[in-house]
C-alpha positions as CSV (number, residue, x, y, z in Angstrom):
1,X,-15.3,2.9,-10.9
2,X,-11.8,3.4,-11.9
3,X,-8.5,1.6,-12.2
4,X,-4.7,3.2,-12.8
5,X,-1.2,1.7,-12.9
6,X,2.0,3.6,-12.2
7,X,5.4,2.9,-9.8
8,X,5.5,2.3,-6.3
9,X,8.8,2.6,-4.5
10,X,9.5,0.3,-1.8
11,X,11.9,0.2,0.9
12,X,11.5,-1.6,3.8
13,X,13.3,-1.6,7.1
14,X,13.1,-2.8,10.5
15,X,14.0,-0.8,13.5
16,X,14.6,-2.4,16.8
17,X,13.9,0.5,19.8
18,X,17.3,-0.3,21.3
19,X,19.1,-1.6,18.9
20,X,18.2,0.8,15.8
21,X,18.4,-0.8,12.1
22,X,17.8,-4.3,12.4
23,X,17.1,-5.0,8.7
24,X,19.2,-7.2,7.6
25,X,19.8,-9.1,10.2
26,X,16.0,-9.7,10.1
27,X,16.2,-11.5,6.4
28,X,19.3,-13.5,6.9
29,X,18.2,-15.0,10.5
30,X,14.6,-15.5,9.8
31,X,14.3,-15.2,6.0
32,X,11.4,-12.9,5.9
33,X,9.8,-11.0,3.5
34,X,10.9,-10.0,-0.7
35,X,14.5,-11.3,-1.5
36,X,15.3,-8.0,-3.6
37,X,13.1,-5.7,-1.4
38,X,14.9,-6.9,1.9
39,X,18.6,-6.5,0.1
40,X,17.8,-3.3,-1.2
41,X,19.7,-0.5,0.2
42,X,18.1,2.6,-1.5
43,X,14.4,0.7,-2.0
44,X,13.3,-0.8,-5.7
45,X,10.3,0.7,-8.4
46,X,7.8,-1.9,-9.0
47,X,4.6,-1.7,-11.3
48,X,1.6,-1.2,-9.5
49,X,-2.0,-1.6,-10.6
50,X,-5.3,0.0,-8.7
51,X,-9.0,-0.6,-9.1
52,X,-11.6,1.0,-7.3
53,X,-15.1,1.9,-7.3
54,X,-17.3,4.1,-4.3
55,X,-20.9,5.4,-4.2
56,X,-21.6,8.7,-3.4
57,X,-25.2,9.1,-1.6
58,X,-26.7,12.5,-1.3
59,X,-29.6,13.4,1.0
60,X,-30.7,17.3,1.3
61,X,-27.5,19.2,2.3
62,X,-25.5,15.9,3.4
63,X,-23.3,13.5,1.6
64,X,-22.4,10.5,2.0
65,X,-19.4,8.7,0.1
66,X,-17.9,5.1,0.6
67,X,-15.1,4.1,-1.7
68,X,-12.7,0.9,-1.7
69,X,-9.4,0.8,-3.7
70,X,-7.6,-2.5,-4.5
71,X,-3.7,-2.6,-4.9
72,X,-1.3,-4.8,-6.2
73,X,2.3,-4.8,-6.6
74,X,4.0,-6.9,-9.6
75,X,7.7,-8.0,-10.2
76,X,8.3,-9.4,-6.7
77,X,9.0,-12.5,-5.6
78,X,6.6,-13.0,-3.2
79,X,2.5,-11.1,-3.6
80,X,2.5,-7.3,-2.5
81,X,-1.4,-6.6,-2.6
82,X,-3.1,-4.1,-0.1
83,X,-6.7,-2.9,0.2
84,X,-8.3,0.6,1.5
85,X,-11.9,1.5,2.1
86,X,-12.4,4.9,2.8
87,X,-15.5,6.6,4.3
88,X,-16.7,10.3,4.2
89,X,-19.5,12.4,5.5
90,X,-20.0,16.4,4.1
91,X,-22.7,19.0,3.9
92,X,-23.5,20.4,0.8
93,X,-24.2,24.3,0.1
């Protein structure tokens, strides 16, 4: 088990394949997404808080480890959250 908190920087743009950087006109036509994040020129620092816990499984020489990580981003108009599970297999000397 574990947990953390630290900064994320975000920045988010939109990129049309013919038309390039489509960002803004993305939020002002269809009002999608963060007010400050879609405005933001040079991206904005939020607070960001983790928790996670895995279980690490040994057998002979093999390992097994399966982990999962929960994220969530505060100070933002609208929730920022994201999940990872992550999956491993090694051989032990």
């Amino acid at each position: 088990m574990g947990a953390g908190i630290g900064a994320i920087n975000l920045k988010r743009t939109v990129i049309e394949t013919r038309i390039g950087d489509v960002t803004r006109a993305v939020f002002n036509d269809f009002q999608l997404g963060d007010v400050d994040l879609s405005r933001a020129t040079e991206g904005i620092t939020r607070p960001i808080v983790e928790a996670a816990f895995g279980v690490g499984i040994g057998a002979g020489h093999t390992h097994f480890d399966i982990g999962y990580r929960y994220r969530a981003v505060y100070r933002m108009a609208s929730t920022l959250d994201f999940s990872q599970v992550t999956a491993g297999i090694g051989y032990r000397f």
